[in-house]
N, C-alpha and C positions, 0 to 999 in steps of 0.2 A: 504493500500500500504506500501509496506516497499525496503528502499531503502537499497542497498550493495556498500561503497565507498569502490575502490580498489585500493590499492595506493603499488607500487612494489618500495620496498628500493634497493639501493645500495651505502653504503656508505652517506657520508656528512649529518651526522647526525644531527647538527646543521640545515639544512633546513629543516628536515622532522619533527624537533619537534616542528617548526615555524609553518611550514603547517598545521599540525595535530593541533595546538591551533586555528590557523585561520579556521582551517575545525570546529573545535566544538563550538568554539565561534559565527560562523554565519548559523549554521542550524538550520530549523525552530521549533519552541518550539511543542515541540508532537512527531517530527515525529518518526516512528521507521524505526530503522536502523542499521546497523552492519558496522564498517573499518575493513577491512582487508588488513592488513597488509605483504606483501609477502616479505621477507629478499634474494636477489640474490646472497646471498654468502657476506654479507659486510666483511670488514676486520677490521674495526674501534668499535666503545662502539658501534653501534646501537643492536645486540644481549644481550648487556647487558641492554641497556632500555628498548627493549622490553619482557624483560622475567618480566619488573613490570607494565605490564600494564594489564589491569581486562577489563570486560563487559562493554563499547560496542567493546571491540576489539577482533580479533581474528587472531593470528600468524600461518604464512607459512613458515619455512624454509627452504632452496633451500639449500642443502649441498656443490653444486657449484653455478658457476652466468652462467644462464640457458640463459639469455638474456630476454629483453622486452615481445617477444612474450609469450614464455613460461609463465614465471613468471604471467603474467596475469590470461593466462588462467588455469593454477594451480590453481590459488586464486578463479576465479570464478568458478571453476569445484565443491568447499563446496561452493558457494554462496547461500543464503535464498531468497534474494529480488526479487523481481519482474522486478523491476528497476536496473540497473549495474551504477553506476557513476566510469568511470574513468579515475584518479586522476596522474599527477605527485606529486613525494616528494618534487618539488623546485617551488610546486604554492604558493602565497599568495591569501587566501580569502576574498572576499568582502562583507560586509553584503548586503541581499537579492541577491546573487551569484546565488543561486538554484531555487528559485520559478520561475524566466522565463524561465528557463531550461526546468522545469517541464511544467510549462502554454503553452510552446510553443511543448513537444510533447504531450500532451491534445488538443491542436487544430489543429494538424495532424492527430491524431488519427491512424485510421488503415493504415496510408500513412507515417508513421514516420517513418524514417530510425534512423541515429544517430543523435544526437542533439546537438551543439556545442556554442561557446560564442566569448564575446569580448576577448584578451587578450593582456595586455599592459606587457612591457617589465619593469620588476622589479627595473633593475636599471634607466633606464630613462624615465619610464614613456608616451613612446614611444607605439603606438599603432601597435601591431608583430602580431599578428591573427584575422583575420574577416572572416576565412573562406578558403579553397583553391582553387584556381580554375586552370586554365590549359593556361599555357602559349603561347606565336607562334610559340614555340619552341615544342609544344607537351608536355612540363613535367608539372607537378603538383608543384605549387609556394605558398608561402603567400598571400592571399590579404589582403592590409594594408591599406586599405581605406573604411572607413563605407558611405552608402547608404546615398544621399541628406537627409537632415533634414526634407521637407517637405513627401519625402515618408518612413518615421521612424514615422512620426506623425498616420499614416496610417496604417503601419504595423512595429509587432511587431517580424518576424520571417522574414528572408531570406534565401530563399533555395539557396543551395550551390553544387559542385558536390562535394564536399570531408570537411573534416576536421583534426586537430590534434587532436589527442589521449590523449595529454596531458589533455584536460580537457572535457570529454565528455560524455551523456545521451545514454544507450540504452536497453533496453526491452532484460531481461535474454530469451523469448523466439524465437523472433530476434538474438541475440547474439548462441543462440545452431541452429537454424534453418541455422543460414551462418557456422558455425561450427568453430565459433573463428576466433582468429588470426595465418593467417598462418605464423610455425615457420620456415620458408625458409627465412622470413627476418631478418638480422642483427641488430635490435637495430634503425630501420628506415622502413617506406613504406607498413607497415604491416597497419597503420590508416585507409592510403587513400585505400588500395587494400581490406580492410575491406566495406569501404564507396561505394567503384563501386561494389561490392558484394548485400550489401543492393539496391544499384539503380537495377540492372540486376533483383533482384525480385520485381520490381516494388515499392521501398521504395524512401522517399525525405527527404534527410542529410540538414538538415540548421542551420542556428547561430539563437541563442535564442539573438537578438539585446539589449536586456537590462540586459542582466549580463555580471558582467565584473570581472575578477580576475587578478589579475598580476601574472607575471611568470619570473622567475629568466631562463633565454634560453640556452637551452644546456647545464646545471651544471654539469650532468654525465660525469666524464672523458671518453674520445672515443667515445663519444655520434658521430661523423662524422666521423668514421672509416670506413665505410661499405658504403657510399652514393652512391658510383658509381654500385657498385654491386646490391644495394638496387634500385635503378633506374633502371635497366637495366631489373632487375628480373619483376618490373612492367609496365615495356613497353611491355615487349614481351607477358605479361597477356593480355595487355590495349590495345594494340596499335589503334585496329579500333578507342574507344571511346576518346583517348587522340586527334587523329587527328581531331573526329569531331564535336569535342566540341562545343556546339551553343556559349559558354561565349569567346573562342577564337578566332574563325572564326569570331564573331561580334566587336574583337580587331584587326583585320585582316582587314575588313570590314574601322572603322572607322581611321587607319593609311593610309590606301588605300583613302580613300575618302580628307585626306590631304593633301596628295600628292595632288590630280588632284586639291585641291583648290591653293596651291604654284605653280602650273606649268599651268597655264592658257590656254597652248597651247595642252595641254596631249587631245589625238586624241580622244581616245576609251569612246567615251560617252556610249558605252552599259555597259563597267563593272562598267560607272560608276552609271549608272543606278541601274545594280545588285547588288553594294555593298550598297546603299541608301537602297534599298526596302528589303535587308536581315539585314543591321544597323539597321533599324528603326522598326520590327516587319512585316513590310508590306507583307513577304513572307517566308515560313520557309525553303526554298530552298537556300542554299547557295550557293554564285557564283564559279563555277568550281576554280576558281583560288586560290581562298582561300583556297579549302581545297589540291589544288597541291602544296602549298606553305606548310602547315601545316605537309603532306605527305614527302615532300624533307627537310626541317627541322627535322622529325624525323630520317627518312632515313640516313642524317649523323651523328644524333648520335646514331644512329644503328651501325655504320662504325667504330666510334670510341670504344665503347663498346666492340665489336668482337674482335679490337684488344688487350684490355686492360686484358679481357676473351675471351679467344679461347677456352675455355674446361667445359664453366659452361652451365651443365645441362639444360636442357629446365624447367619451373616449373610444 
């Protein structure tokens, strides 16, 4: 097996030569492997350091800054590995970072989609990535909370519907079968629209629960220039799957069911029923209300979007 880390510069040169020591300092003794390194147009020395660096690396120069998507799949278009690990410039590496990356899409197997990790927030140490899941609003969020202790003792992967990009496992022939990332997005939302790609062909995106890296958030200036556009562009892909999320309808589910425990008087013992029996596993039928709630929550930011763009193309 050979793996291809792919790690796309732009500027702040200083983090990526932090990264790039923590990337070689904690990968596993043998493995084989290639960095590639993709330059988005920096403006700073990063072109001048990288014209000294030799075998295992290998430089991509982007004559302009092509953006995220691009950039990537540039670099992986000469990838060798089998494997793609990728990589932001502003991660910090942890020793054994990768091997439950890897253990975890080995015991997926031909079910693997992407494969993703812990990630705490570099300056505070603050836990910023477990995965993403899909809010009552319909968007795709952080979850910033790891799995009880007692079922982490049990299992050592959690399926997720999505992940960040920033630091992520996926099978180079996975990655040419979904056909990359599409470069419609700005510098944002090409991950997750990557991740529902993989689910749609029957794949399962989960956090590898025992690797943990730190990540310096958003370092790229304008890294959140394009959100809204970036959103907007994956709803109107997503929409059925965002509204019917089992992880939000069952956060729907159990906000609803605390209601009716604060309000002792609340009539409708059938939804409360139907939220109990769809919270608890007991039925995979979710209570109409949920997902009408999940459906007019997107709805208005459908409303808002249209008017923010009145003229952006369908994807």
């Amino acid at each position: 097996m050979q793996v291809s880390f792919i790690i796309p510069l732009f500027n702040n040169l200083a983090l990526t030569r932090a990264c790039v020591a923590s990337l070689q300092a904690t990968l596993p003794a043998g493995l084989t492997h290639e960095i590639i390194l993709v330059d988005d147009g920096s403006t700073d020395d990063t072109r001048s350091w990288l014209a000294t660096l030799g075998p295992p690396f290998r430089v991509v120069l982007n004559d302009r800054n092509l953006g995220y998507a691009a950039a990537n799949n540039r670099a992986i278009a000469i990838a060798r590995g089998d494997v793609l690990a990728l990589l932001n410039n502003d991660l910090v590496f942890l020793p054994r970072w990768l091997e439950p990356m890897l253990g975890a899409h080995r015991s997926l197997a031909d079910r693997a989609g992407l494969i993703g990790n812990i990630q705490l927030d570099a300056g505070t140490g603050a836990i910023d990535h477990t995965g993403i899941i899909i809010n009552q609003q319909g968007k795709p969020v952080h979850d910033r909370a790891l799995p009880a202790r007692r079922s982490r003792l049990f299992s050592s992967v959690r399926p997720v519907p999505a992940l960040t990009g920033a630091c992520v496992l996926v099978k180079r022939a996975l990655w040419q079968q979904l056909g990359g990332f599409d470069e419609g997005y700005v510098n944002g939302g090409e991950d997750v629209d990557l991740c529902f790609r993989a689910r749609a062909v029957g794949r399962t995106n989960a956090v590898a629960l025992r690797s943990v890296v730190r990540h310096h958030i958003s370092a790229s200036v304008g890294r959140k220039l394009h959100d809204e556009e970036n959103s907007y562009r994956l709803a109107r892909r997503w929409q059925q799957e965002l509204v019917t999320d089992p992880g939000a309808l069952r956060e729907w589910c159990l906000e609803c069911s605390e209601k009716i425990l604060r309000e002792p008087r609340y009539q409708d013992r059938g939804l409360a029923l139907r939220t109990f029996l769809f919270q608890h596993g007991f039925t995979r039928t979710p209570p109409p209300e949920s997902l009408a709630a999940l459906t007019a929550a997107l709805a208005r930011e459908f409303a808002r979007w249209e008017k923010i763009f009145p003229s952006v193309p369908s994807p």
